[in-house]
GUGU-327637 format. One record per residue (C-alpha): residue number from 1; residue in one letter; x, y, z. Coordinates in nm, 3 decimals, decimal comma, always signed. Example, Ala and Ser with C-alpha at 12.3 -4.5 7.8 and 13.67 -1.06 7.14 Angstrom:
residues 2
{k->1	r->A	x->+1,230	y->-0,450	z->+0,780}
{k->2	r->S	x->+1,367	y->-0,106	z->+0,714}
***
This chain:
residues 113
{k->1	r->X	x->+13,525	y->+6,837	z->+7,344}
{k->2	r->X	x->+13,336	y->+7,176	z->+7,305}
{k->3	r->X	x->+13,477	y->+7,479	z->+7,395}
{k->4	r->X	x->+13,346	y->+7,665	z->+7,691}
{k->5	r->X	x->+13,284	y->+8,039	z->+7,656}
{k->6	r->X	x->+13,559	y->+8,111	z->+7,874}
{k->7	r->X	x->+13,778	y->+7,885	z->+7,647}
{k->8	r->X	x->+13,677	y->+8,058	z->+7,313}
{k->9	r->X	x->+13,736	y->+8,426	z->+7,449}
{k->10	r->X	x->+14,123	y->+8,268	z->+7,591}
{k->11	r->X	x->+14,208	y->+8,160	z->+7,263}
{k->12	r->X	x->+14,082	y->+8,474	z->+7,097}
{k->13	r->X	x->+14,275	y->+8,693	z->+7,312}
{k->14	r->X	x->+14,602	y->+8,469	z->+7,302}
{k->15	r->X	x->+14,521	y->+8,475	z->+6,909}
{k->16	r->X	x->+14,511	y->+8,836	z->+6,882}
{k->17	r->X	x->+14,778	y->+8,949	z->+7,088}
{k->18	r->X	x->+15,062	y->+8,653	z->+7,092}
{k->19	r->X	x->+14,924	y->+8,487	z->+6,710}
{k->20	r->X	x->+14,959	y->+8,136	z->+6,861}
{k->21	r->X	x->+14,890	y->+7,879	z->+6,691}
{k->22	r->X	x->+14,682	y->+7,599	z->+6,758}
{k->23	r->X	x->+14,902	y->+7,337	z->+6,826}
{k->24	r->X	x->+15,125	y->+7,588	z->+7,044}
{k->25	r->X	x->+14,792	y->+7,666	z->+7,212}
{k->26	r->X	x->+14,692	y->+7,351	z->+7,299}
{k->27	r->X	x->+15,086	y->+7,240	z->+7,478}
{k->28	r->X	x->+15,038	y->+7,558	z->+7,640}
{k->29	r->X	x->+14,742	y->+7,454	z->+7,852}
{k->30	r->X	x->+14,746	y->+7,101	z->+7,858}
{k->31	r->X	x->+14,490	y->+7,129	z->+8,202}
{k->32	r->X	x->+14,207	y->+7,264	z->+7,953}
{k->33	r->X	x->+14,251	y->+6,917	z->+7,764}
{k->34	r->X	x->+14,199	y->+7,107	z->+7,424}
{k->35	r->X	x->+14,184	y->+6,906	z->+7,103}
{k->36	r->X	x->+14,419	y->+7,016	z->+6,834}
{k->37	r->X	x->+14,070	y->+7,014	z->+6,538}
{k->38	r->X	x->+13,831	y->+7,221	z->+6,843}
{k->39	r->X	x->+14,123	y->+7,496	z->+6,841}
{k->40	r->X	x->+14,205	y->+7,505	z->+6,434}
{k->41	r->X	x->+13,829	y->+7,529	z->+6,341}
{k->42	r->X	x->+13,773	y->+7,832	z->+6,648}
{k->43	r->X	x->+14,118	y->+8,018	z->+6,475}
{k->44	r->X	x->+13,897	y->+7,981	z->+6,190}
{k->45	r->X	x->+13,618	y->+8,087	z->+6,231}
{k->46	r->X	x->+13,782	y->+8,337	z->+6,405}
{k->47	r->X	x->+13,985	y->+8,476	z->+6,099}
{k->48	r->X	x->+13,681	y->+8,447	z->+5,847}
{k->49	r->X	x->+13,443	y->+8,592	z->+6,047}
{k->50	r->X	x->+13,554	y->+8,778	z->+6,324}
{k->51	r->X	x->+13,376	y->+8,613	z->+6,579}
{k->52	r->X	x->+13,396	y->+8,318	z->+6,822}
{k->53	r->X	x->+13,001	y->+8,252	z->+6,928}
{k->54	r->X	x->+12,763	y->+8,098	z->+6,648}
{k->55	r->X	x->+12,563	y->+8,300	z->+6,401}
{k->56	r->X	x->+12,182	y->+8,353	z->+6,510}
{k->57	r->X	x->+11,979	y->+8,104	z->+6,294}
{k->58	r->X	x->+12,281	y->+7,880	z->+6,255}
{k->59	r->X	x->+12,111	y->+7,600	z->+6,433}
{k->60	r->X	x->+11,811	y->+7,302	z->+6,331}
{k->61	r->X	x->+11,537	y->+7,442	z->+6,224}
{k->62	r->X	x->+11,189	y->+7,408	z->+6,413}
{k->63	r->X	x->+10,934	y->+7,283	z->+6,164}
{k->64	r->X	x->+10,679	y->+7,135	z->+6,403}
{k->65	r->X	x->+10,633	y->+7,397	z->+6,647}
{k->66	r->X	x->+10,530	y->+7,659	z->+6,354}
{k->67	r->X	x->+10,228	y->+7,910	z->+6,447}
{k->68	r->X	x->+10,043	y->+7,738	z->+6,227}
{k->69	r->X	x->+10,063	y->+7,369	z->+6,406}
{k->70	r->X	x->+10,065	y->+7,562	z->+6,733}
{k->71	r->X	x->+9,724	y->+7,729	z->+6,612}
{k->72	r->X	x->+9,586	y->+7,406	z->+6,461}
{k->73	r->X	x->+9,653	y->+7,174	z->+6,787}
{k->74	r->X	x->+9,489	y->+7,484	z->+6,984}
{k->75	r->X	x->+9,184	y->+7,458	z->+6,733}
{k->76	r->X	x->+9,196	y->+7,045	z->+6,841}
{k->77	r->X	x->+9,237	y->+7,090	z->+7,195}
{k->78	r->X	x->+9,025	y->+7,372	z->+7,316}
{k->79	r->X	x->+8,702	y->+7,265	z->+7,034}
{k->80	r->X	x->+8,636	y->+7,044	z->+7,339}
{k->81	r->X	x->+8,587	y->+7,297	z->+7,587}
{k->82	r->X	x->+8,192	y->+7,259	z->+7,565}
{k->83	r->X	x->+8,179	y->+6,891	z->+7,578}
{k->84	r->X	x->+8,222	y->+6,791	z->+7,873}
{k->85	r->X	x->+8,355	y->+6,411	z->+7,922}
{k->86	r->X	x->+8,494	y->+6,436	z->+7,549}
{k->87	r->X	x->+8,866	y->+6,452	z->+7,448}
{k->88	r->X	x->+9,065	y->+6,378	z->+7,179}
{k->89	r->X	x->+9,371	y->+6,199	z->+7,261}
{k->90	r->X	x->+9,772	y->+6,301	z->+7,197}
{k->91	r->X	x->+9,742	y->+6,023	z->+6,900}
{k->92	r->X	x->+9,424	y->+6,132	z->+6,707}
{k->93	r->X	x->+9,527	y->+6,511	z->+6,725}
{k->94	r->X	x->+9,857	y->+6,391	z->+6,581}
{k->95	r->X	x->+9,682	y->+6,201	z->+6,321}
{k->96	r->X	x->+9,484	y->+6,486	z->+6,242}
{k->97	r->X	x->+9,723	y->+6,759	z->+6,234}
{k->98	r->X	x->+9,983	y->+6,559	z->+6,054}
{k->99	r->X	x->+10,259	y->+6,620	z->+6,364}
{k->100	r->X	x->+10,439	y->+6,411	z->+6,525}
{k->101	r->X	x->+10,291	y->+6,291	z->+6,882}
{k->102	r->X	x->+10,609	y->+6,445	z->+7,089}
{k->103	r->X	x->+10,572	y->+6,768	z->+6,887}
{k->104	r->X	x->+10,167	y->+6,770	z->+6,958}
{k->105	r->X	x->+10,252	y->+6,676	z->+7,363}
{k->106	r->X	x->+10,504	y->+7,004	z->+7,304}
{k->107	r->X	x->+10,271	y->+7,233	z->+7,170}
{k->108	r->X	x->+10,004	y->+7,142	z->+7,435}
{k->109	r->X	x->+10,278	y->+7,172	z->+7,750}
{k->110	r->X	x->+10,325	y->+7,525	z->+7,576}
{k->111	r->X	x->+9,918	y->+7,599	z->+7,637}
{k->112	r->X	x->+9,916	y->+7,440	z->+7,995}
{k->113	r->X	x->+10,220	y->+7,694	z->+8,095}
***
């Protein structure tokens, strides 16, 4: 179960103040339906860094949605501007750019908005 934010700054504040640990912590509020592992790796993290939220840049990288695929799909897209009655479709730009099709789609909802 993740922890909400609400959770995370409890536990901080019960681990600062009352140094609970997290078995202690999680019979204490058996309503929040803790698990035992959630509230030992927050205490953690807590000790080693400090802080409860995640580090920026700590998630999956974006490789698709670089400015350079965003600025070759634009090349793609809007080359057909002055031919009328022309396209090139989701699949060919794909094929072209070396994306993948839901990436391309992405890119081009990103133009349209």
């Amino acid at each position: 179960m993740v922890l909400s934010k609400e959770d995370r700054v409890l536990i901080a504040q019960l681990d600062r103040f009352k140094g609970c640990g997290a078995k202690k912590l999680v019979k204490e509020f058996p309503e929040k339906k803790w698990q035992v592992c959630s509230v030992r790796r927050l205490l953690k993290k807590l000790r080693e860094t400090g802080i409860t939220s995640r580090q920026a840049g700590s998630g999956r990288p974006r490789s698709a949605r670089t400015q350079e695929n965003i600025d070759g799909v634009g090349d793609l897209v809007l080359s057909q501007e002055d031919a009328l009655g022309t396209h090139h479709t989701v699949r060919h730009v794909a094929r072209e750019t070396g994306i993948h099709r839901s990436s391309v789609l992405r890119i081009i909802w990103c133009f349209n908005s």
